[in-house]
C-alpha positions in Angstrom: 12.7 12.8 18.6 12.2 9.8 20.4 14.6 6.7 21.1 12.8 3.5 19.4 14.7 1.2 22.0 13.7 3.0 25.2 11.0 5.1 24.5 12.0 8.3 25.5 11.8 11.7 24.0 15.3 13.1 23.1 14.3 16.0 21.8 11.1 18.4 21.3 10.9 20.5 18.1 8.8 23.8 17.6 7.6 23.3 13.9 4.6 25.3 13.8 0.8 25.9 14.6 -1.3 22.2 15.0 1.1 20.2 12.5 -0.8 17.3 11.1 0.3 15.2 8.0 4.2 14.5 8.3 6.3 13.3 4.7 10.0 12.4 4.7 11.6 13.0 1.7 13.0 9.9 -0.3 17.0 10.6 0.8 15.4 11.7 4.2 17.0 15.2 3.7 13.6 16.7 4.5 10.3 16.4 6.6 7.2 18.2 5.4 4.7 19.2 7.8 1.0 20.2 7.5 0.5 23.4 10.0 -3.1 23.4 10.2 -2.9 26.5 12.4 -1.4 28.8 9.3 -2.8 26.5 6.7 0.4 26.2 5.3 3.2 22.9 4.6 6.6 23.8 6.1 10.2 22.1 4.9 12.6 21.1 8.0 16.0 20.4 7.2 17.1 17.0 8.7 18.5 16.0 10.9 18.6 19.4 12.7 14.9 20.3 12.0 16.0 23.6 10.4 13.0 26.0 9.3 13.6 26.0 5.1 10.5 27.0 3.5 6.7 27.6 4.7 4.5 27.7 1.6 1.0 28.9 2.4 -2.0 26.7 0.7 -4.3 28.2 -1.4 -5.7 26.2 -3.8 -9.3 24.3 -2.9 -10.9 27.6 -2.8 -13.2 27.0 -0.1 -11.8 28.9 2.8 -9.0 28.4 4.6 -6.7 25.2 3.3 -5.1 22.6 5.2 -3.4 20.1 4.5 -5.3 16.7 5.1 -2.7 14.3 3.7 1.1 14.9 2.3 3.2 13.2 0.2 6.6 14.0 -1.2 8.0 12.8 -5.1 10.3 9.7 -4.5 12.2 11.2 -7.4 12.1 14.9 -6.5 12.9 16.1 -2.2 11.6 19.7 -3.7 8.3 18.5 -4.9 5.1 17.6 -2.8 1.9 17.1 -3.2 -0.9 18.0 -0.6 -4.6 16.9 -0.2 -6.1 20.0 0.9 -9.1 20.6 2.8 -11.0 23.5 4.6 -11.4 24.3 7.8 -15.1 23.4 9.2 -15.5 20.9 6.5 -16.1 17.3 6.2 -13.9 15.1 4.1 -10.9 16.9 1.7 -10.8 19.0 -1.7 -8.5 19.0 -4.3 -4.9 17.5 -4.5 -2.4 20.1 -5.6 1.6 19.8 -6.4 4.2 22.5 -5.2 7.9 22.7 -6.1 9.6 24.7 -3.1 7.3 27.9 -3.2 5.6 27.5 -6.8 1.9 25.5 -6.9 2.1 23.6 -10.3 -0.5 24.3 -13.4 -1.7 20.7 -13.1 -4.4 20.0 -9.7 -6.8 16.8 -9.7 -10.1 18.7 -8.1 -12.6 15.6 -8.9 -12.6 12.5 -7.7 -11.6 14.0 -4.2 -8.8 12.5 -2.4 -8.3 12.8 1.4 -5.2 9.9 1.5 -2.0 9.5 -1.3 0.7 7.6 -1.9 3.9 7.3 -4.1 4.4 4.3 -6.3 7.0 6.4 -8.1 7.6 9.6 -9.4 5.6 9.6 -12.0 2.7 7.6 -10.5 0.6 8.5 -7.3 -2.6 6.9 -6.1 -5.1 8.9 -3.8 -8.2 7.3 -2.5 -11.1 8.8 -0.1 -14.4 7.0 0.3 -14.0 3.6 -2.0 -12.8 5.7 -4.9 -9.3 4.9 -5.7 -7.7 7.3 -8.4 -4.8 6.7 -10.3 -2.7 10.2 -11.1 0.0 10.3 -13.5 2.6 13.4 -11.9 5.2 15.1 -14.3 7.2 18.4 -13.9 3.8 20.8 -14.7 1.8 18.7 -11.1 -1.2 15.4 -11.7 -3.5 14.2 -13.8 -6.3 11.5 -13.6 -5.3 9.0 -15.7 -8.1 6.3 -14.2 -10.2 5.7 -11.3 -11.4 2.5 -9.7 -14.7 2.5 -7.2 -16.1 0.3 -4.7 -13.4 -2.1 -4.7 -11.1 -0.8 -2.1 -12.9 0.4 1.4 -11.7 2.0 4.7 -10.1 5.2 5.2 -6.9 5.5 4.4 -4.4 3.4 1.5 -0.6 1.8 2.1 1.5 1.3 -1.2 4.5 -1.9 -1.6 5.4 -4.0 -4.5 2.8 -2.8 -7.0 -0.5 -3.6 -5.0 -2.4 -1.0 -3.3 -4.0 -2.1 0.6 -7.3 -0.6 1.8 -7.7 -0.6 6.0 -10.4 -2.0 5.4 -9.0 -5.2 4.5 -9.1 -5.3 0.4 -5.6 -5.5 -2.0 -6.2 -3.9 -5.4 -3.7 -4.5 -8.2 -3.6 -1.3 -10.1 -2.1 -2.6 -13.2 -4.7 -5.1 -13.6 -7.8 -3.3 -12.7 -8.7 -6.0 -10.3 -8.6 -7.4 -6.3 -5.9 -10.0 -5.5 -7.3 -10.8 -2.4 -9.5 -9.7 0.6 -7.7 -10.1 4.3 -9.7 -10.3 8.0 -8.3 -7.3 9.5 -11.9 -5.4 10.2 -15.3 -4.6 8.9 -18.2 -2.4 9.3 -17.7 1.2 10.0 -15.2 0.4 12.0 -11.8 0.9 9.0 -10.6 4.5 10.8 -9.5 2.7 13.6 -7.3 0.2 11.6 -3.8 0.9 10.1 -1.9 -1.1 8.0 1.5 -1.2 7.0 2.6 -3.9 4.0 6.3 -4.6 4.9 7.8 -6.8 1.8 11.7 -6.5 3.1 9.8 -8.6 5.9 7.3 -10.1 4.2 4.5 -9.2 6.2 1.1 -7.5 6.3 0.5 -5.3 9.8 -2.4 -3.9 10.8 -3.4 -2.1 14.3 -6.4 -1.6 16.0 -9.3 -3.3 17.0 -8.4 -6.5 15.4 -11.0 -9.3 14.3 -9.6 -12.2 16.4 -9.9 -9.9 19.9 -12.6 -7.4 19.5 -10.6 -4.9 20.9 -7.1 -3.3 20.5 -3.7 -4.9 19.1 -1.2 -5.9 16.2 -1.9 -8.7 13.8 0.7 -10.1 11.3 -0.5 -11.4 8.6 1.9 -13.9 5.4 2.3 -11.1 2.9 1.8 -13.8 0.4 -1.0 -15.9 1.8 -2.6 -13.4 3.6 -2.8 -16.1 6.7 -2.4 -14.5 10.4 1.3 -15.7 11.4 0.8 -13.4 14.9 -0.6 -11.5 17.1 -0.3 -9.1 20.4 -2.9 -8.2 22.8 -3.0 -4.2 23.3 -5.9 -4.3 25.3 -4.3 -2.0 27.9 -4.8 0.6 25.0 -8.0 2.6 24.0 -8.3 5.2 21.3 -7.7 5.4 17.5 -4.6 5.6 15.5 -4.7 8.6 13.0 -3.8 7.7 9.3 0.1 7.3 8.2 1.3 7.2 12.0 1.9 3.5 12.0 5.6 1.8 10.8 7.6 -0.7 10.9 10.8 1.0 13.8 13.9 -0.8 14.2 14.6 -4.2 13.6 11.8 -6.1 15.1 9.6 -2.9 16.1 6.4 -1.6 15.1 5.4 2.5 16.6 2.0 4.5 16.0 0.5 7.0 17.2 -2.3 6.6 19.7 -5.3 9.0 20.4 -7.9 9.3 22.9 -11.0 10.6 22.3 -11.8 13.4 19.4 -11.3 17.3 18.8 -7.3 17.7 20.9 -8.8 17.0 24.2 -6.1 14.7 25.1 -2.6 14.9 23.8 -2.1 11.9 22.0 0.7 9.1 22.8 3.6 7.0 20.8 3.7 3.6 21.1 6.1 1.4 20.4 6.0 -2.5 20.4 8.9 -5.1 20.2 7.9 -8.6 19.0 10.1 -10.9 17.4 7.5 -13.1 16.6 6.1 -10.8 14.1 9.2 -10.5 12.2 10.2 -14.3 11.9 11.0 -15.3 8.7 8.0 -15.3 6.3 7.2 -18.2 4.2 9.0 -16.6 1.1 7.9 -19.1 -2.0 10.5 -21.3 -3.9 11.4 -21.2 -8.1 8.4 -23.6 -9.2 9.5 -26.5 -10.5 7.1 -28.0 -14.1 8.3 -31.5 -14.9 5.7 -32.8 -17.2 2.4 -31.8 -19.4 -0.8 -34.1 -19.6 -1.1 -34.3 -22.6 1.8 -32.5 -24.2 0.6 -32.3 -27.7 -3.0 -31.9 -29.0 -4.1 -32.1 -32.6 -5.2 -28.3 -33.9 -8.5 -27.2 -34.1 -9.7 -29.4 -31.3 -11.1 -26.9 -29.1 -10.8 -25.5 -25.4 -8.5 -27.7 -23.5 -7.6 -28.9 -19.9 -3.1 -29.3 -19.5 -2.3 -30.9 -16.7 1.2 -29.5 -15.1 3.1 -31.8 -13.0 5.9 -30.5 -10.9 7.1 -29.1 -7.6 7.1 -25.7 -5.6 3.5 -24.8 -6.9 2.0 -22.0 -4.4 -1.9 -20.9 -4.8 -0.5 -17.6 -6.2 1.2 -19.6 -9.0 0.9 -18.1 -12.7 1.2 -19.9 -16.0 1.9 -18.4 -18.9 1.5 -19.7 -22.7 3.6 -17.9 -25.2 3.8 -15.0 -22.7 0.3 -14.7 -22.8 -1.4 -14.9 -19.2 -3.7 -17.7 -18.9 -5.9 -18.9 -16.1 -4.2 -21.7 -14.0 -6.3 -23.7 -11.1 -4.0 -25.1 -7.9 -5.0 -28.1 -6.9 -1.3 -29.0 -5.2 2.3 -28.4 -4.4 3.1 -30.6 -7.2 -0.1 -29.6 -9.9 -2.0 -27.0 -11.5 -4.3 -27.1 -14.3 -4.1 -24.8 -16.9 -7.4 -23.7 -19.2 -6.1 -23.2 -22.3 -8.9 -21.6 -24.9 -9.5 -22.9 -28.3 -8.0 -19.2 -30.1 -4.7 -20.8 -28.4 -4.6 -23.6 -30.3 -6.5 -22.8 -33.6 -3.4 -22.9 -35.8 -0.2 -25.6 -35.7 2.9 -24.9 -33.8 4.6 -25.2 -30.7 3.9 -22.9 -27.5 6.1 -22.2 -24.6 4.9 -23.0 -21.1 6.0 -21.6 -18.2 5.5 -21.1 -14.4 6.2 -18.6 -12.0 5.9 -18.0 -8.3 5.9 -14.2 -7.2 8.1 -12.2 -5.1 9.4 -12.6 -2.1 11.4 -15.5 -3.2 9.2 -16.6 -6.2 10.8 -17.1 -9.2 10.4 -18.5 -13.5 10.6 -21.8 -14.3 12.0 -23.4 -17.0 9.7 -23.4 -20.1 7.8 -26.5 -20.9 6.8 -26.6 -25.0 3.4 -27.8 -26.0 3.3 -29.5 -29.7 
């Protein structure tokens, strides 16, 4: 237990043999931990660390298991789910769901997933090696419902606000199928020694490591909207790697990981904590768009694909226009324009259709509708 303010260790607690993957459960009643050493994931009560359960992993079938990443249902503190692996191997098995002592009927054992995360308690995403998977959980474990490659790289995944961000730099939007945008952070083969962490209560993007503007270690901020650095802190003074899921946002300006030297144990690895208000200032949240006029606003039937002009203010590059609730592609050109493509199966038969702009969250917001004769 360490003391985010001072960095001192309060307290040391025994939990087991080489503990590895740590997951808190959504109320924070209980912390799962990976004991590599037994090849088993043990339940601490919190905040005492009390010994509850230690349920032995079983299921790749390739030797010993161990559990390579952990995650815990958001709606469920007795269910988790475990990427195992074997000892002696390279890269991760199967991912397989437990409640309290009982492994569920329902594994995912192909595409293999060394890194998860919980959009929700019926949703979890896994990735390893470009191949991001999307697994639909219930009360009987997972199944793969769909899987996207090559559009997410790195090594490990971070999960806020319906987007899914690689280390190595990409966003995916799992609901569309598609990327919303591709950052700085690193490149090369070079993604396991970046974290990120996607903060929206902040709104900001963090990643650690060696970063693209120093060529060596540190902490960039990056507009969670924009994707534009807003910061950044020279950690030259630091040299290792920072293992996957050990970096977060710690108090109210903080960021801590965990920093290791070297490979294989043969230096005890560190926590490091760093203050920066300047990271945390106040994001450029975006403002309810304002539409004031169409150009044209009425076109005769029949007449083809066609170019709308929408004047206004508040537009943002990430603006959407819809037509009729209908997504349609809209071009920003400025704060106070966009230019909506409007296809000629829109505007085929007579009518009026509903216009309407919105800016996305944090801040963000729908406009008031605009009609189209």
């Amino acid at each position: 237990m360490v003391n985010p303010y001072t960095a001192k260790v309060l307290k040391y607690y025994f939990a087991g043999s080489e503990p590895n993957p740590l997951a808190l459960s959504n109320d924070s009643q209980y912390l799962y931990v990976g004991l590599n050493g037994k090849g088993s994931v043990q339940r601490l009560i919190l905040p005492g660390f009390t010994p509850a359960i230690d349920v032995p992993l079983t299921g790749n079938g390739f030797g010993e298991s161990v559990a390579v990443s952990l995650g815990v249902s958001p709606s469920d503190d007795h269910t988790f789910t475990v990427a195992e692996g074997s000892i002696g191997c390279c890269g991760s098995g199967g991912l397989y769901f437990y409640k309290d002592f009982t492994e569920l009927a329902n594994s995912t054992t192909y595409p293999q997933i060394n890194d998860l995360v919980f959009a929700s308690g019926s949703t979890l995403y896994g990735y390893d090696s470009g191949t991001v998977s999307d697994i639909a959980v219930d009360s009987n474990g997972g199944t793969l419902s769909e899987q996207w490659n090559g559009l997410v790289q790195g090594s490990a995944i971070a999960y806020a606000g319906g987007l899914i961000y690689g280390n190595g730099g990409q966003v995916l939007n799992p609901s569309a199928g598609y990327l919303g945008v591709t950052d700085d952070v690193i490149g090369g083969c070079c993604y396991g020694n970046v974290q990120v962490v996607p903060d929206l209560a902040v709104d900001r993007f963090f990643a650690v490591g060696n970063t693209s503007f120093f060529n060596f270690f540190g902490i960039t901020a990056y507009d969670l909207q924009k994707f534009t650095p807003v910061a950044a802190a020279d950690l030259s003074q630091c040299h290792g790697s920072t293992p996957s899921q050990t970096f977060l946002h710690w108090g109210n300006n903080g960021l801590a990981f965990v920093l290791t030297v070297g490979c294989c144990g043969n230096n005890p690895p560190q926590v490091v904590i760093v203050q920066s208000p300047a990271m945390f200032a106040a994001g450029s949240k975006d403002p309810v768009p304002n539409p004031q006029s169409l150009s044209p606003s009425s076109v005769t039937h029949g007449a083809g694909n066609l170019l709308i002009s929408i004047k206004g203010t508040n537009f943002v590059p990430n603006s959407q226009v819809t037509w009729n609730g209908s997504l349609l592609f809209a071009d920003y050109v400025s704060p106070t324009q966009l230019n909506l493509y409007v296809p000629a199966a829109k505007l085929s038969v007579a009518g009026t259709a509903s216009v309407v702009v919105t800016n996305p969250a944090p801040g963000g917001g729908i406009s008031t509708p605009l009609n189209f004769n």
